[in-house]
C-alpha positions in Angstrom: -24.8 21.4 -9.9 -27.3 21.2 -12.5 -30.5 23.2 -13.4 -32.1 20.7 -15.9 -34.5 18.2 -14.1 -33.2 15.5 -16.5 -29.5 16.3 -15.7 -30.2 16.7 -11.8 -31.2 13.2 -12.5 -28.5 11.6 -14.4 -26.5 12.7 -11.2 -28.0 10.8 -8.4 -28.7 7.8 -11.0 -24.4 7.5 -11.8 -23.9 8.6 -7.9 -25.8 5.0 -7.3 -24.1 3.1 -10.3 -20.9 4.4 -8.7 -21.4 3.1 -5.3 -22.6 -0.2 -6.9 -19.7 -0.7 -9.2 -17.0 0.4 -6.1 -18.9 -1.9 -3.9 -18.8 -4.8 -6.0 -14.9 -4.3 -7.1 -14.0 -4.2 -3.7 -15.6 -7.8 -3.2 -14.2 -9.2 -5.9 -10.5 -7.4 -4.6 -11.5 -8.7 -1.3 -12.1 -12.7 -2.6 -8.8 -12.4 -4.6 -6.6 -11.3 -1.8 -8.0 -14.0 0.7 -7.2 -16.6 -1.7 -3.6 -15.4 -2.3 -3.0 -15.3 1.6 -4.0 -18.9 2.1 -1.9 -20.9 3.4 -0.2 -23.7 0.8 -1.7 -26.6 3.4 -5.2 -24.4 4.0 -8.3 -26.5 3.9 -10.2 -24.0 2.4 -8.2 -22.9 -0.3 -10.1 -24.7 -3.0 -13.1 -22.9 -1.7 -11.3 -19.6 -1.8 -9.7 -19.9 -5.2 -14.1 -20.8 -6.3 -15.2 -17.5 -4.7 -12.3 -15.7 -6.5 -12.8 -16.7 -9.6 -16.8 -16.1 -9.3 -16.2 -12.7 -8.3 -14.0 -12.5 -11.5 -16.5 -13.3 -13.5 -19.3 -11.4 -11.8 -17.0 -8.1 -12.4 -16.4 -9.0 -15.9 -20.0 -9.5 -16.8 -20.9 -6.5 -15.3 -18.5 -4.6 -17.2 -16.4 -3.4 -14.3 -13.2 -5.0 -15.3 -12.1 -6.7 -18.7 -12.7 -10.2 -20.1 -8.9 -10.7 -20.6 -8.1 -8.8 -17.5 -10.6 -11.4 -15.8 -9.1 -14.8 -18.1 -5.4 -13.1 -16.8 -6.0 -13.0 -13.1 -8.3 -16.3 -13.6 -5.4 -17.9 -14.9 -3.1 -16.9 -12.3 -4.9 -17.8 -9.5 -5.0 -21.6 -10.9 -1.4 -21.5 -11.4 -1.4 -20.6 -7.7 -3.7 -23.1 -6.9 -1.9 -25.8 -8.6 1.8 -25.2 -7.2 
């Protein structure tokens, strides 16, 4: 643990950033894998497939995953969509 107000600091403030960033990767993990276990015939689907790829986007932005990682799974997830 450290001494240094300044450091003692910098702990709790990434201890916060941490629980954000897991939070939000697990929603956007969370929209992704409802969409792939649609149903073909779901009503929904188009719906899911719009959250999925907003929370894509949201992660990217934020910096938690990669723009091409995010374009890739985007990508994907139409091709999905579309079969």
């Amino acid at each position: 643990m450290p001494v240094i107000k300044s450091a003692i600091e910098r702990v709790k403030t990434n201890e916060k950033a941490n629980k954000r960033n897991a939070s939000q990767l697990n929603q956007m993990r969370t929209a992704v894998k409802k969409f792939e276990k649609a149903d073909a015939n779901a009503d929904n689907r188009e719906e899911l497939f719009n959250n999925a790829v907003s929370a894509l986007d949201h992660a990217a932005s934020k910096g938690l995953i990669k723009a091409n990682k995010a374009a890739r799974n985007k990508s994907r997830l139409a091709n999905m969509l579309n079969k």
